[in-house]
MMTF fields as JSON, N, C-alpha, C and O atoms, coordinates in Angstrom:
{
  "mmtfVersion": "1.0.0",
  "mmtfProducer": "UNKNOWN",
  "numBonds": 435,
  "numAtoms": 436,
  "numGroups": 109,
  "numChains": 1,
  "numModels": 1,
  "chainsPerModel": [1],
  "groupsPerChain": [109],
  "chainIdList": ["A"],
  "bondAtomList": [4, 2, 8, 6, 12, 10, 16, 14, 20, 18, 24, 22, 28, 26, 32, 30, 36, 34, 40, 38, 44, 42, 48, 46, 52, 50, 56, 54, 60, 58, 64, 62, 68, 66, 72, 70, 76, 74, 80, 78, 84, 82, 88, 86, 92, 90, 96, 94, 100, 98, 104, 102, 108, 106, 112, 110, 116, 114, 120, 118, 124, 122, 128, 126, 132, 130, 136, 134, 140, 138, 144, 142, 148, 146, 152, 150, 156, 154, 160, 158, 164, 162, 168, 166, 172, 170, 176, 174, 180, 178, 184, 182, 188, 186, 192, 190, 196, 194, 200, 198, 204, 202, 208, 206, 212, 210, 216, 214, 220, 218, 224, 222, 228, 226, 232, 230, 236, 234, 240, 238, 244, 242, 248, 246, 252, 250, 256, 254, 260, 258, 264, 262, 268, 266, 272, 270, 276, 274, 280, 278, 284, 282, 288, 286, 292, 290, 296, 294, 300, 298, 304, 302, 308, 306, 312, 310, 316, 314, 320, 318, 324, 322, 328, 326, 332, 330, 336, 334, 340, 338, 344, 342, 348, 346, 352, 350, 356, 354, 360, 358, 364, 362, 368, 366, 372, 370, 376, 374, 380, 378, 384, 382, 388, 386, 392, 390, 396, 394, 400, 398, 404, 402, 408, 406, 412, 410, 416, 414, 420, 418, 424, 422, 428, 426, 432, 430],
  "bondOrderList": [1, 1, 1, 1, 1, 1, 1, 1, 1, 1, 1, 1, 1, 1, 1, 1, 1, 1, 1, 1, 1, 1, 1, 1, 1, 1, 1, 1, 1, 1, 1, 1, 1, 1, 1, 1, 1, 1, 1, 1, 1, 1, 1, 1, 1, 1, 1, 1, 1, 1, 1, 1, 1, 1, 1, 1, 1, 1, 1, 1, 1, 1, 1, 1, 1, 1, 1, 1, 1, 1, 1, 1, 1, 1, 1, 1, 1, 1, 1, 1, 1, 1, 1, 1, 1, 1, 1, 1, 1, 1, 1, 1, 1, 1, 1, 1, 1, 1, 1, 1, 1, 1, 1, 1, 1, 1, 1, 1],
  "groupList": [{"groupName": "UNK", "atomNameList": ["N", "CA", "C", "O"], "elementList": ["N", "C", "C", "O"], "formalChargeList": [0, 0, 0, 0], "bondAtomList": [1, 0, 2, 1, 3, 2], "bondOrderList": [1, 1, 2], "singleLetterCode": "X", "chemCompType": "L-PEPTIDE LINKING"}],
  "groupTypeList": [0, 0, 0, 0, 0, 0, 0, 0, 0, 0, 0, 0, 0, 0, 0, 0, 0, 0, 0, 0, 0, 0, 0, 0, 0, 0, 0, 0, 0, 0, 0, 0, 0, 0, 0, 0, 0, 0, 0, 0, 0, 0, 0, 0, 0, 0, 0, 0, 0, 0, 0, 0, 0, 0, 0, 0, 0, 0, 0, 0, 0, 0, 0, 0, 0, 0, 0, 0, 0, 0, 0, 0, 0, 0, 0, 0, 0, 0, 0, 0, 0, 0, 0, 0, 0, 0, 0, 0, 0, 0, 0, 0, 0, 0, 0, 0, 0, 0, 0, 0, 0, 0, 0, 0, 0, 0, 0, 0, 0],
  "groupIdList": [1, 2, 3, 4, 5, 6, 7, 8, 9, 10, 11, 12, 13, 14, 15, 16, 17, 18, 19, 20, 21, 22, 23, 24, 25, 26, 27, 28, 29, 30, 31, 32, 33, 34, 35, 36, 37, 38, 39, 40, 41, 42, 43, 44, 45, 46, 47, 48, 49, 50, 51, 52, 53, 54, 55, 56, 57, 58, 59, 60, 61, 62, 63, 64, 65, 66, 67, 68, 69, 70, 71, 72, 73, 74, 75, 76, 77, 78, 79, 80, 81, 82, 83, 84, 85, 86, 87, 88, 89, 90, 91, 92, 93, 94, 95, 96, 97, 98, 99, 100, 101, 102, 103, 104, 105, 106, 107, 108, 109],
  "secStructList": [7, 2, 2, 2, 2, 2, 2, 2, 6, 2, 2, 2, 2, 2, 2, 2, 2, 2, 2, 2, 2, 1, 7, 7, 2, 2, 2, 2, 2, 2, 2, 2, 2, 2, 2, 2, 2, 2, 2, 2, 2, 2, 2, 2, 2, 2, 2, 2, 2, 2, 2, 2, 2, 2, 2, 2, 2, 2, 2, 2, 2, 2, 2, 2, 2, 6, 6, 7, 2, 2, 2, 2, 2, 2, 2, 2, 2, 2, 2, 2, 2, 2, 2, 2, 2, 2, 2, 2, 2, 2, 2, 2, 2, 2, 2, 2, 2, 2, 2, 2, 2, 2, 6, 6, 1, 1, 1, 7, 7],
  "xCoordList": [-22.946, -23.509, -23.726, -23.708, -23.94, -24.519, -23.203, -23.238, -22.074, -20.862, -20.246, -19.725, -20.241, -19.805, -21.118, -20.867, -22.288, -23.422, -22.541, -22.409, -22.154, -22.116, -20.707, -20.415, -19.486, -18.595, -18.507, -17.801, -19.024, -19.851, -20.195, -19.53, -21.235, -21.983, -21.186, -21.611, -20.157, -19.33, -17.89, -17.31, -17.585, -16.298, -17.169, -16.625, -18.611, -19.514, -19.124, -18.565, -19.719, -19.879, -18.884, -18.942, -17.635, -16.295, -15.515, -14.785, -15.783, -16.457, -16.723, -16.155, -17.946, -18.847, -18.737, -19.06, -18.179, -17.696, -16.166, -15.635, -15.866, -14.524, -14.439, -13.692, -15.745, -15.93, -16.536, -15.819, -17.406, -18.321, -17.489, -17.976, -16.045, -15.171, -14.434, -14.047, -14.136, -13.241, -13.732, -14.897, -12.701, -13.383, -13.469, -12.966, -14.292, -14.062, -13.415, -13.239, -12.799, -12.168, -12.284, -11.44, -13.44, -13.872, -13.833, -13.576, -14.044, -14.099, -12.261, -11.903, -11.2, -10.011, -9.731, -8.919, -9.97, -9.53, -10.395, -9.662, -11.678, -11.646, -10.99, -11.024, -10.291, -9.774, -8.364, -7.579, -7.773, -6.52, -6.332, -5.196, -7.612, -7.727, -7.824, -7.186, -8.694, -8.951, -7.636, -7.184, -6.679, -5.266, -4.76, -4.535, -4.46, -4.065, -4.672, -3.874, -5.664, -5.996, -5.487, -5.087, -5.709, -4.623, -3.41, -2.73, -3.0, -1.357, -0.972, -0.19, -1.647, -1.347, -1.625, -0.806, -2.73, -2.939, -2.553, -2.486, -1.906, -0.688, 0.742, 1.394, 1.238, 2.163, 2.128, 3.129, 0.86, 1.04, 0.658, 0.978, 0.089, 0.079, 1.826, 2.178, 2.514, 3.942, 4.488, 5.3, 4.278, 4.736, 4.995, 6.0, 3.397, 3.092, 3.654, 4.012, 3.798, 4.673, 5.932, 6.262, 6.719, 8.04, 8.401, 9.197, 7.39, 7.676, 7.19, 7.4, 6.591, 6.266, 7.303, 7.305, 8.174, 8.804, 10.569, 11.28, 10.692, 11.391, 10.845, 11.847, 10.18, 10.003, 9.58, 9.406, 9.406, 9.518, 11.418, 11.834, 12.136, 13.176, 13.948, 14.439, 14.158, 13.934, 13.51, 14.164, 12.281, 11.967, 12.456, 12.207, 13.356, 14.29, 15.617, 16.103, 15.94, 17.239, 17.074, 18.075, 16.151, 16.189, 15.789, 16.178, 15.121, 14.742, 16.145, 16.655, 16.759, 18.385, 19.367, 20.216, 19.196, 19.894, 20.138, 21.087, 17.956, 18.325, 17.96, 17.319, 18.745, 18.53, 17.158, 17.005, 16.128, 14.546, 14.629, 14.21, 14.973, 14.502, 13.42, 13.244, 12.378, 10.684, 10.363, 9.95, 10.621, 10.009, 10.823, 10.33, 12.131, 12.707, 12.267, 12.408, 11.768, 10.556, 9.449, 9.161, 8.787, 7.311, 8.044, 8.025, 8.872, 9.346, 9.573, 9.251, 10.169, 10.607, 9.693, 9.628, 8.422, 7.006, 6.594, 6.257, 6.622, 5.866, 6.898, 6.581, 7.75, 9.186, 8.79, 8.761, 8.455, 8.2, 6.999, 6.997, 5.866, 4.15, 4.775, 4.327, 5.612, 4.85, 6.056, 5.982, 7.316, 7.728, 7.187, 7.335, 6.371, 5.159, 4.482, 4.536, 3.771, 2.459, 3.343, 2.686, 4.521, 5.099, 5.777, 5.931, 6.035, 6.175, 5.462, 5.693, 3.969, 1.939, 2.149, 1.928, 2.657, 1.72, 2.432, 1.898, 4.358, 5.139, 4.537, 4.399, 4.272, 3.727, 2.542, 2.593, 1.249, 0.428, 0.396, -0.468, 1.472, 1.79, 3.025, 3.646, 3.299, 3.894, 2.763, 2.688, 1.86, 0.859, 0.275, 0.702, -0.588, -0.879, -0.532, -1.298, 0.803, 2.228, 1.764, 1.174, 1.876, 1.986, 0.604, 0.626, -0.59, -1.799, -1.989, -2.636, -1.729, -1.269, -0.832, -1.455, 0.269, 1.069, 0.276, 0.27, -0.49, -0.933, -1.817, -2.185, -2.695, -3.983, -3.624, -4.621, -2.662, -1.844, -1.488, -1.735, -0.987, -0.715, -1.753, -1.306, -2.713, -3.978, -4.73, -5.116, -4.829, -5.296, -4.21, -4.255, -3.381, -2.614, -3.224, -3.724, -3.283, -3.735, -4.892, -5.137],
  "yCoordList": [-64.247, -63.036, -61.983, -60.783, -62.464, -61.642, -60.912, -59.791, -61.634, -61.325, -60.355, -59.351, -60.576, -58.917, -57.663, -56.471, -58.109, -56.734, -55.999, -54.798, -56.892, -56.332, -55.821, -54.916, -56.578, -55.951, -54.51, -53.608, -54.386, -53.419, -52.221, -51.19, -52.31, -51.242, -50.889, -49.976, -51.445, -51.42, -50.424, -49.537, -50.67, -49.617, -48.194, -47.334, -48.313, -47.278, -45.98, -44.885, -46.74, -46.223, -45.349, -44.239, -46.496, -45.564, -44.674, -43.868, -44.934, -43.526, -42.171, -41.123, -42.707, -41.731, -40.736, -39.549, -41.469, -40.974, -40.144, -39.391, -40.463, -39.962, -38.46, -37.504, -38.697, -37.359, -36.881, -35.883, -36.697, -35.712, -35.383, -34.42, -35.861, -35.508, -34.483, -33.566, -34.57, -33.699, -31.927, -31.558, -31.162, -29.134, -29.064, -29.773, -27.966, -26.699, -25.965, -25.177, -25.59, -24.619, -23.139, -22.507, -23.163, -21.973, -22.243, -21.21, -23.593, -23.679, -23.568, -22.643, -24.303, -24.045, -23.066, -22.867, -21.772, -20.404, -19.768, -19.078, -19.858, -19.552, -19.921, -19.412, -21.309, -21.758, -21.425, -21.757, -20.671, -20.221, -19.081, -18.653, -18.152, -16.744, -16.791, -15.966, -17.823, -18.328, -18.399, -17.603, -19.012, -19.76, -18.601, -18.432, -17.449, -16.436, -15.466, -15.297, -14.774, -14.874, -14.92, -14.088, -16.134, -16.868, -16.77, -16.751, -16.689, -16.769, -15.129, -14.804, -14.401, -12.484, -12.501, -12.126, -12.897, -12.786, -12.922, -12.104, -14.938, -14.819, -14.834, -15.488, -13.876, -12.955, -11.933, -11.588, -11.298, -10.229, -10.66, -9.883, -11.664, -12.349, -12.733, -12.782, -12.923, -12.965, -11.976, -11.757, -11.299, -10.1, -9.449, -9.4, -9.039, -8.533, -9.383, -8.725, -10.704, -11.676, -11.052, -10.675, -11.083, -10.689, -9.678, -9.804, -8.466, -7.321, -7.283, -6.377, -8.235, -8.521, -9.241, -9.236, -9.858, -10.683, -9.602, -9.676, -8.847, -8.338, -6.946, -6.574, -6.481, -5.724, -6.026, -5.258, -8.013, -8.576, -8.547, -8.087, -9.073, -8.664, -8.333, -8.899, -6.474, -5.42, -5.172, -4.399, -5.797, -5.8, -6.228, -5.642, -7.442, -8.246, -7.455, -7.101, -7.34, -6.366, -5.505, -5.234, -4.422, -3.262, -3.781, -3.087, -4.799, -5.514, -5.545, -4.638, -6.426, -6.748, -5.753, -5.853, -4.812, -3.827, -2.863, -2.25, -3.133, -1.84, -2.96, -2.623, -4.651, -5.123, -5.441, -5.898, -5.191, -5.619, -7.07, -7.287, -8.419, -9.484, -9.904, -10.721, -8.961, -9.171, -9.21, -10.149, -7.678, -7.373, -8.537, -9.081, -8.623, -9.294, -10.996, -11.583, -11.642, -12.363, -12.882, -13.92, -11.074, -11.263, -11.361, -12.443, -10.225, -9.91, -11.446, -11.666, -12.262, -13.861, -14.43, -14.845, -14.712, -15.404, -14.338, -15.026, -13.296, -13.007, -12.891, -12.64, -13.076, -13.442, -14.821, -15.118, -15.733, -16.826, -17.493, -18.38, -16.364, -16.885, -16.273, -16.97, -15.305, -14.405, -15.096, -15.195, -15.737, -16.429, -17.702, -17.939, -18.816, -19.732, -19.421, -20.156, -18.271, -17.573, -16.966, -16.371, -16.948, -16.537, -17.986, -18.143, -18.801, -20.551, -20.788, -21.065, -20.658, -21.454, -20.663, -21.284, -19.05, -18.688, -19.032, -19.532, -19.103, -19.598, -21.078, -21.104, -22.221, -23.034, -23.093, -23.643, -22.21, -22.123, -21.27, -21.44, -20.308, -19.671, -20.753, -20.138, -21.916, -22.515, -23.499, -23.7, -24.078, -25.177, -24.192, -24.217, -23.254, -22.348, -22.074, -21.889, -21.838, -21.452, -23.033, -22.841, -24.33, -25.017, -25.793, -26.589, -25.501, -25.634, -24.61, -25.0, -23.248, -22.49, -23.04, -22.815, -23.801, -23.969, -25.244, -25.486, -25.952, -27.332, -27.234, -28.109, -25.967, -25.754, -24.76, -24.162, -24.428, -23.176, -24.659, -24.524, -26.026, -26.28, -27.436, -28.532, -27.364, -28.303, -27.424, -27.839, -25.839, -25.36, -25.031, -23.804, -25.395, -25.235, -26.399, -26.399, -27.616, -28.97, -29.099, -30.107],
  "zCoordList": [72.12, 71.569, 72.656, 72.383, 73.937, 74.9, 75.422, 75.928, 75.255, 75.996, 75.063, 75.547, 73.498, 72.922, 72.947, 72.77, 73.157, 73.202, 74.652, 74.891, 75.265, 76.936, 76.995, 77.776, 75.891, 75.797, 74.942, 75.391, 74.074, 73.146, 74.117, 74.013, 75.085, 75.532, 76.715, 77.424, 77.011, 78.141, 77.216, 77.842, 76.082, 75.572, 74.721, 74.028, 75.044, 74.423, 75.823, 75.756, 76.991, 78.079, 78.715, 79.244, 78.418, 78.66, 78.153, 78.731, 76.478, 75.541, 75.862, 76.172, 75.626, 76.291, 77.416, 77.368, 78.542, 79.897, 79.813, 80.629, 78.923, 78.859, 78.031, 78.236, 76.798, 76.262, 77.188, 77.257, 78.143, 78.769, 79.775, 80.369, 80.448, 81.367, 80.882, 81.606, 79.382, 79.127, 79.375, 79.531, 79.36, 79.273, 78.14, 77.268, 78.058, 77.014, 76.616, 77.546, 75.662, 75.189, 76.675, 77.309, 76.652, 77.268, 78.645, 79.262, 79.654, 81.005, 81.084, 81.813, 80.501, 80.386, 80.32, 81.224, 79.49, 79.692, 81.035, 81.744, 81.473, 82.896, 84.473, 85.594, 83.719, 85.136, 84.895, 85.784, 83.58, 83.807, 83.987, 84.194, 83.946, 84.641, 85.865, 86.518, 86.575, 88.575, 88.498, 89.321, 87.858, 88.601, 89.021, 90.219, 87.914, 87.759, 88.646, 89.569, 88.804, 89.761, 91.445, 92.259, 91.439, 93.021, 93.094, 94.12, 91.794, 91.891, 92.397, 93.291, 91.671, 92.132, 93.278, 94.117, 93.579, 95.445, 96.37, 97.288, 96.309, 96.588, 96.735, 97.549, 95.673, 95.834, 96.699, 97.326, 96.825, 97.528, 98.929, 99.829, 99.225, 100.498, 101.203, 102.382, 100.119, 100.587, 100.635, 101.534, 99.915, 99.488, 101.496, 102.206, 101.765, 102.901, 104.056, 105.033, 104.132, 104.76, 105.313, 106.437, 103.731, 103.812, 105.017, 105.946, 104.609, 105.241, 106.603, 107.41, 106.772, 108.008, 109.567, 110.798, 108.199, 108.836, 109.269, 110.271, 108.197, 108.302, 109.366, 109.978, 109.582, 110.731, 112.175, 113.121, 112.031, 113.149, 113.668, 114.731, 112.74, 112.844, 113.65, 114.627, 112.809, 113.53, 114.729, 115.429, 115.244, 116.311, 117.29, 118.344, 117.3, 117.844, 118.189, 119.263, 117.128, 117.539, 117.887, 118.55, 117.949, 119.071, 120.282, 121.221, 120.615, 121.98, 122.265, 122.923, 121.864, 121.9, 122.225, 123.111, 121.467, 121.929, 123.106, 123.595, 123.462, 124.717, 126.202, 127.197, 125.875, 127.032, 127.558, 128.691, 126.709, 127.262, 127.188, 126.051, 127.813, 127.861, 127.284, 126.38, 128.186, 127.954, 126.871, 126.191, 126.536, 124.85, 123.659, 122.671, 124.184, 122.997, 122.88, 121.807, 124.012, 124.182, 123.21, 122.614, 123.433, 122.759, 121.643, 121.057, 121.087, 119.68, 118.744, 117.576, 119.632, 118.931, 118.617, 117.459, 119.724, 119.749, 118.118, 117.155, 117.967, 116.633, 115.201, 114.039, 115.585, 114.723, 114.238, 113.043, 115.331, 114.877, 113.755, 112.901, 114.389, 113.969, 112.791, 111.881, 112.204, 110.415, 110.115, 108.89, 110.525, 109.657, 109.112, 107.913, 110.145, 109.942, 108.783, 107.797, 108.817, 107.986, 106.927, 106.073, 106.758, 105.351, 104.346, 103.135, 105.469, 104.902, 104.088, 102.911, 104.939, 104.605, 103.034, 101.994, 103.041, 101.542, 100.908, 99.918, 100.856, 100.39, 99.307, 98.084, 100.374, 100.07, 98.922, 97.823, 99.639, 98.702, 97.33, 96.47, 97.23, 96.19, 95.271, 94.405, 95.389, 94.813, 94.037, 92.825, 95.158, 94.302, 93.592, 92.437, 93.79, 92.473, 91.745, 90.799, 91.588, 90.43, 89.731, 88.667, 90.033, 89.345, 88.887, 87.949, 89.618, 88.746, 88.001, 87.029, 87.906, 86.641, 85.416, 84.378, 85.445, 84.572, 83.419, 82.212, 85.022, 84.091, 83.626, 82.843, 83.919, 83.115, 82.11, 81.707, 81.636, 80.613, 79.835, 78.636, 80.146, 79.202, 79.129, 78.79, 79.327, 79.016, 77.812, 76.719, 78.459, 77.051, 76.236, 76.143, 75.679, 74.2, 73.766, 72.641, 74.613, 73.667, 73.078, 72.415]
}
């Protein structure tokens, strides 16, 4: 008897725990406005990347062109860091793209 009360209050519990885990209607539509949110941001975090990277560039080839060693140097060292820092948002504008998606389709269900 003791072993179904205990099996009993043990599939209550996990029940129970399982409804109070679930969202809301309403915490689901705020965390797909946050996603959204992050996801615009960064875009334009790449966005500014891009152009960053491309006027590092630029920078290179006119080093290149007028024979500065030096400058064309530094120019690579920061050629290098905003292509790095355009990877990172790359990256993080992808996991956001796709916790977007999974909380867009958590609330249809």
């Amino acid at each position: 008897m003791m072993k179904t009360i205990a099996c009993f209050a043990g599939a209550l519990a996990l029940v129970a725990g399982s409804a109070v885990a679930q969202k809301t209607h309403s915490e689901k539509d705020t965390e797909v406005r946050q996603d959204r949110k992050e996801v615009k941001q960064d875009r334009k975090a790449v966005k500014a990347d891009r152009h960053e990277v491309r006027q590092d560039r630029s920078d290179v080839r006119n080093a290149a062109r007028r024979d500065d060693k030096k400058g064309e140097t530094v120019a690579r060292k920061e050629l290098d860091k905003s292509e790095a820092k355009l990877r990172r948002d790359e990256q993080e504008l992808r996991k956001d793209t796709k916790e977007l998606r999974q909380d867009q389709r958590q609330l249809r269900q």
